[in-house]
N, C-alpha and C positions, 0 to 999 in steps of 0.2 A: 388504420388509414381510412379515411373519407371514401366513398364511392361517389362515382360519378356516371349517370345513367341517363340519358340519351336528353330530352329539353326541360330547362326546369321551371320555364315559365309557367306561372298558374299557381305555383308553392306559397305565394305570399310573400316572395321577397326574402331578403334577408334575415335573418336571426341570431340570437342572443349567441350563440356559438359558431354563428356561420356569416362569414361577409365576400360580397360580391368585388370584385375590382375589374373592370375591362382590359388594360392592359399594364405592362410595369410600368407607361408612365405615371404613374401611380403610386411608384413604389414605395415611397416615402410615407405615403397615407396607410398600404397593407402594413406595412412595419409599427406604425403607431397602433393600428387596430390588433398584429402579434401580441403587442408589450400588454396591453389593455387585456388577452386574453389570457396572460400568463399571472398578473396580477388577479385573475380570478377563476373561472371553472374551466378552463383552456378552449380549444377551438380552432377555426381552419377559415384560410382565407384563401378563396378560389380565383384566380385570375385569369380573363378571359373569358369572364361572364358577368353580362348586364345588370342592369339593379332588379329588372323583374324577372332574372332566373335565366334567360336564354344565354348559351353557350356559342361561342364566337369565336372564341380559341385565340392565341395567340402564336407567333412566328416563335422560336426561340433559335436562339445560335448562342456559341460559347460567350459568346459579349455581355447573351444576357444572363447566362448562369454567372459570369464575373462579378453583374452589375449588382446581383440577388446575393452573392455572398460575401461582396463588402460591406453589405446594408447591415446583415447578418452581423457585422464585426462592432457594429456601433450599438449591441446589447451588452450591458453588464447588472447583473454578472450572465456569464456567457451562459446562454441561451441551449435548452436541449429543440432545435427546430428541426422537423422533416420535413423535408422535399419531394413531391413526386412531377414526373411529368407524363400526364395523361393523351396521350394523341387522342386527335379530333377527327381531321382530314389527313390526307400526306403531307402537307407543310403546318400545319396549326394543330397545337396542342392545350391542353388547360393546367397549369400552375396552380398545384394543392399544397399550401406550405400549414402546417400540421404542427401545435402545441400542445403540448398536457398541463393543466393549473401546475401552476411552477414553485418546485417546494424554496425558492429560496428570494420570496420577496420580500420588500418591491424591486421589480425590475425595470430600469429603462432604457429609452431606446432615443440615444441622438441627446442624451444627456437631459432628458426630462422622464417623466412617469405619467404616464396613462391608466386608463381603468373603463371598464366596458361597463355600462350599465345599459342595460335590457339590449336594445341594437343598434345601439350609438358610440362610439370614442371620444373620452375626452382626457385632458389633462387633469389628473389627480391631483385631487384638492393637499394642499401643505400639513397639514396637521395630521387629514391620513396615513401620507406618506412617512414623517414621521411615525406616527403608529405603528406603521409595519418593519420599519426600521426598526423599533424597538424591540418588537414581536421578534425580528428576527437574530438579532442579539440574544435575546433570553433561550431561544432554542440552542444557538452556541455553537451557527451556522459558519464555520472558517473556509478563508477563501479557499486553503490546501482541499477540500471536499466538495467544491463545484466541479461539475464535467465540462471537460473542455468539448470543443468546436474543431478546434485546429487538427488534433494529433489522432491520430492511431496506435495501435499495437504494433506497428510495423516500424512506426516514427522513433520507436525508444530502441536504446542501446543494450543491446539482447544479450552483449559477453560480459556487460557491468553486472548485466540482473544476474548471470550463472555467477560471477563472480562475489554479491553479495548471498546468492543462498551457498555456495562451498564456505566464506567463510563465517555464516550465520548457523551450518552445520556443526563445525569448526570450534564455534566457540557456543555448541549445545542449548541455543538460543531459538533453535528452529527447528524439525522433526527430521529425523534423517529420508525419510522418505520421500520428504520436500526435492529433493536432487532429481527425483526422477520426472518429475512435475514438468510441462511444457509452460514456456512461459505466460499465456495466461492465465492459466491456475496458480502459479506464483501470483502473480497479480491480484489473484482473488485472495490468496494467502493473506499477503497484508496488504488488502484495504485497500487495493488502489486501481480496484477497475470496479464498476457501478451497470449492470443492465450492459454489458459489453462496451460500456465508453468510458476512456480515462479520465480519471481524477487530476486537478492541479498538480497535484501531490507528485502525481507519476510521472511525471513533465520535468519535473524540479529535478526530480532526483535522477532521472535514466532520459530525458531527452537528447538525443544525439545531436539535433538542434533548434535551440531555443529561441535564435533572435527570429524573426521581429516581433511574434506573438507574445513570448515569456521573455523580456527587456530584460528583466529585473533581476534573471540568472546570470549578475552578471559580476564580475568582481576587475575594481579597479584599482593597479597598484601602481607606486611610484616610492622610488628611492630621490630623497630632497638633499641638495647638499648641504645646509646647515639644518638647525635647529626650528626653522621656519618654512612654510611652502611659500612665502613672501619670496624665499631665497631661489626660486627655484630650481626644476628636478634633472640628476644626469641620468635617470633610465623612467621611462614611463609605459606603461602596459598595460590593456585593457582585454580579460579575457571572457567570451559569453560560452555558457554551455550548462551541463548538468551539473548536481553537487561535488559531484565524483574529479568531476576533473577540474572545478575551481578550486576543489583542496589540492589536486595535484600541481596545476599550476602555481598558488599562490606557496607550496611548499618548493618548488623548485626557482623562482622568484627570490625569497627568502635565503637560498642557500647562496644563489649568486653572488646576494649585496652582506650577508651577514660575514664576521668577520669570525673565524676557527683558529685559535691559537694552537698549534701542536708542540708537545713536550714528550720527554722519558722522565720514567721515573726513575733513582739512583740503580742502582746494578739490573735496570731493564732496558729490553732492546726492542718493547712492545713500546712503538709511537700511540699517545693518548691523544685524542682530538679534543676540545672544548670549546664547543659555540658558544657567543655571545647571550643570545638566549636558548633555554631549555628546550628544546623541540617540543614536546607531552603540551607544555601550558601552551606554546604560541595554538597545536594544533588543535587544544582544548576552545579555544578564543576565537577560532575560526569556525569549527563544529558550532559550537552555540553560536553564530551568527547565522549563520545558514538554516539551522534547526530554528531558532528563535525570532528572522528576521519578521518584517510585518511585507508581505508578496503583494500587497496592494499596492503601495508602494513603489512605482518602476524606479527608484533609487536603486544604482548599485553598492555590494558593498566596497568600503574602504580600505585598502593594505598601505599606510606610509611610514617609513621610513626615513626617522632625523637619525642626525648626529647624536643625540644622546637618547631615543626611544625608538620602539615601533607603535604605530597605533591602527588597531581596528575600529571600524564603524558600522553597522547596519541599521537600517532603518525598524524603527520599534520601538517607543520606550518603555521600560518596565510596567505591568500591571500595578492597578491599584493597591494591590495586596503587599506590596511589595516597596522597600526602599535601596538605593542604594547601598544602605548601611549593613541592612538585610545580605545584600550578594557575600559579604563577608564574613558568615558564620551558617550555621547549617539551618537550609530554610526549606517550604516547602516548594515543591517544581507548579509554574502554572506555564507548561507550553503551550505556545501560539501555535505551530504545528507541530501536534501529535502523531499524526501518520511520517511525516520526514522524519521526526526524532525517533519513531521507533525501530524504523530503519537502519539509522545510525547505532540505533543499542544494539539491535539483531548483529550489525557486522560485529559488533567487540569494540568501536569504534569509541563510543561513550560508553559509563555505566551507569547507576542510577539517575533518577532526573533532579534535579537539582543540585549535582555535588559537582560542579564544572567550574564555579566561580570558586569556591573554598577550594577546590582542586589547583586551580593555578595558584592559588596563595601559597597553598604549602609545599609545590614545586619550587616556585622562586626562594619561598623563606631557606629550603635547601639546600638551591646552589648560590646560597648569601649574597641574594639580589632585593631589590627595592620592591616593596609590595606593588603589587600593579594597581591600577591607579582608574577607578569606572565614573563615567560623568554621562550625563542626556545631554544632548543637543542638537539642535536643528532636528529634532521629530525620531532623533534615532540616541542610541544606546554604544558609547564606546567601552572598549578597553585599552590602558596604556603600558605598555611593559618599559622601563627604564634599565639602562646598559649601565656596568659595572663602570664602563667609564668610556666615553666618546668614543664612537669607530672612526671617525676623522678621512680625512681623503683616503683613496686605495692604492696601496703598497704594493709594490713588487713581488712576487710568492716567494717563499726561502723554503728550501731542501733539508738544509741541516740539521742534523742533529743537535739537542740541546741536553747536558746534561743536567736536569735541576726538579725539582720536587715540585715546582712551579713555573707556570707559562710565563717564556720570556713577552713581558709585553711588545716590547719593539721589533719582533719577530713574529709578528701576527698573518696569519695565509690565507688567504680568501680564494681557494680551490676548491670544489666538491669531488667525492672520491670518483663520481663520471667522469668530470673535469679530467681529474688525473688518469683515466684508463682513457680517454680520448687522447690526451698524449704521447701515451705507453704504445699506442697502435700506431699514430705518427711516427715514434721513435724506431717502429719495428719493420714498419711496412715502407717507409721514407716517403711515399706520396700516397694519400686516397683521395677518393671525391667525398663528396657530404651520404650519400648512398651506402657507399662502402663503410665508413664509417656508421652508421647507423646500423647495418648488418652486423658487426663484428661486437656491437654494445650487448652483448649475450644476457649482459645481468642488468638490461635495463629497458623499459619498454616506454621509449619518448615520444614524442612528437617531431615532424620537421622542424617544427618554429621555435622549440626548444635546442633540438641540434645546433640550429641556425644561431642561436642565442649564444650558447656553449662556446660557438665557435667564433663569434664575432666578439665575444667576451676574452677568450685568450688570445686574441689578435692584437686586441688593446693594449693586452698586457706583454706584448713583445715576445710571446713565446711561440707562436704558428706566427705561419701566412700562406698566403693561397696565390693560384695565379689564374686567372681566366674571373668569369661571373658566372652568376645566376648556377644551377644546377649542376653546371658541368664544370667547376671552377674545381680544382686541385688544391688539395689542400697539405701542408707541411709542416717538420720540426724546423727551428730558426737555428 
């Protein structure tokens, strides 16, 4: 950190690492002299002193720390900046804001690039800036490995991270030792804290929350009534957060709208469930989205849901190395993020890199389904899984037993086994509220908004209903 020692008048002014500014009105001008010092040997802009050194101090109140670190928001890629504030008098202080040459240029600020030469800022020339863009390419600088700005150690979800090292333990992927670890030395474990500040990477994966800073955590799903989003949709859902829990959402989403045929088999009395699709590939389709997506990108990803498919999207398309044709036989892995994807290997979640597209293939080919089906478009990278045969409007759930070796098609049940023990507690208890309910879900760890879903979902279908609103509503068997 800079010091700052009683007048500086007499210094000569400013210099090649050091600029004056009188107060934040200004601030617009310290910011472009930041950007300028990151682009080259770093440096500190003092605010609250003249051009020939004298110290004047400035007033500050929280309005102007606000004002100082929304300015701060319009660096990309985000900025390592320190702040101090040095009292002067009792009301007037001096504003030291503090860069180190920045390993990951060019950077800019307010959507152009700067560059300091000797004791001046100016707007970097096009061809430089190119230059270092390219420079910074070749190094192999991905966004998952800039420090954020926004988050701390405190900001991430700390029962995900214990959860990922038990079953990173679990599945002999990580030292056992690792358990005893507090969680930032996890962090340091894999890669995902730098000089004690988080990586993108950490954000993605264990932010407790994402929006508005990390947009892009985000995944949007919709069940469409035909074959067409032309046609439009009877459920729509938009969910932001860490990786962790847009897999969990987008697999509990999935269960609601997909259609489970249940059957016996001849002299058994063990009901066989079979979903329309294979769980393993949908959840393989989703993994690689999130592992592979492009996070620059504030596009979310895609979950829809026709009549005759489901289709994923994230933004990303395949590396140069690579074709479409290629995802279809065993190729090698070039991950966009390596720190998320390893992540994902460490739970057990994925296994090697590259066997995820050939892995859904041979799932489907399996359970004697249509190869799934991958296209670029609009800047990103889909997959399409195709149904055995149209899930068509939703049907009434049927109880019965079927005796046959085969799902009766026209007997198709679109309940989840939650579904069914949210039932089974109605049945038993004859009234809960949504509380109660949620307490008694022993073998299942939801969400409200999932509850809510659950139960607004078999209200639809004639099987509850509830009396009163909002929290305190009563809910019932019909």
């Amino acid at each position: 950190m800079v010091k700052i020692c009683g007048d500086h008048s007499g210094h000569g002014g400013e210099l090649k690492t050091v600029e004056f500014k009188t107060s934040t009105a200004n601030l617009s001008g310290a910011c472009q002299t930041l950007c300028g010092f990151l682009n080259a040997d770093g440096g500190v802009v003092l605010i609250g002193v003249k051009d020939d050194g004298r110290l004047v101090g400035q007033h500050v109140t929280n309005n102007t720390r606000q004002e100082i670190a929304k300015e701060f928001k319009k660096f990309e890629p985000a900025a390592p900046i320190n702040v101090s504030y040095v009292p002067l008098t009792e009301d007037q202080s001096i504003i030291a804001i503090e860069v180190p040459a920045g390993t990951h240029c060019p950077y800019i600020y307010d959507g152009r690039p700067y560059q300091r030469l000797e004791s001046s800022t100016s707007i970097m020339p096009q061809h430089l800036y190119e230059q270092l863009l390219v420079k910074r390419g070749q190094l192999n600088y991905s966004w998952e490995e800039f420090l954020t700005e926004e988050y701390i150690i405190e900001d991430l979800d700390h029962d995900e991270i214990r959860k990922t090292i038990k079953q990173a333990v679990e599945a002999n992927r990580i030292s056992e030792d690792t358990s005893t670890d507090d969680v930032k030395n996890v962090l340091l474990r894999l890669e995902l804290l730098k000089t004690d500040r988080l990586k993108n990477a950490a954000v993605v994966l264990f932010g407790k929350k994402t929006f508005p800073y990390f947009d892009q955590c985000t995944i949007q799903m919709a069940r469409f009534h035909g074959n067409s989003k032309l046609e439009g949709f009877v459920d729509n859902q938009q969910v932001c957060g860490h990786a962790f829990k847009i897999l969990a959402e987008a697999n509990d989403f999935m269960r609601r709208h997909l259609n489970i045929a249940s059957f016996y088999q001849p002299d058994s009395f063990v009901r066989i469930d079979k979903p329309t699709l294979p769980t393993p590939a949908v959840r393989e389709a989703l993994i690689n989205a999130i592992c592979h997506r492009n996070y620059q990108n504030h596009s979310a990803i895609h979950l829809s849901i026709f009549n005759d498919r489901l289709e994923i999207w994230n933004s990303g398309v395949l590396p140069k190395e690579l074709t479409i044709e290629d995802l279809k036989k065993n190729h090698t892995s070039y991950p966009r993020n390596k720190l998320i994807a390893d992540v994902f290997y460490r739970r057990g979640l994925i296994e090697k890199w590259g066997s995820g597209t050939t892995k859904m293939l041979a799932i489907c080919q399996k359970h004697g389904l249509p190869e799934p089906q991958f296209d670029e478009y609009s800047g990103g990278l889909s997959v399409k899984f195709f149904f055995e045969e149209p899930i068509g409007p939703m049907l009434q759930p049927i109880h019965t037993s079927i005796s046959s070796d085969k799902p009766n098609k026209r007997q198709r049940i679109r309940i989840t086994k939650r579904q069914e023990q949210i039932i089974a507690l109605l049945e038993r208890f004859n009234e809960l509220t949504a509380a109660a309910i949620q307490a008694q879900l022993s073998d299942y760890s939801i969400s409200v908004r999932t509850l809510r879903n659950d139960l607004i979902y078999l209200k639809r279908l004639n099987i509850i209903d509830s009396n009163g609103r909002g929290k305190n509503a009563i809910w019932f068997k019909k």
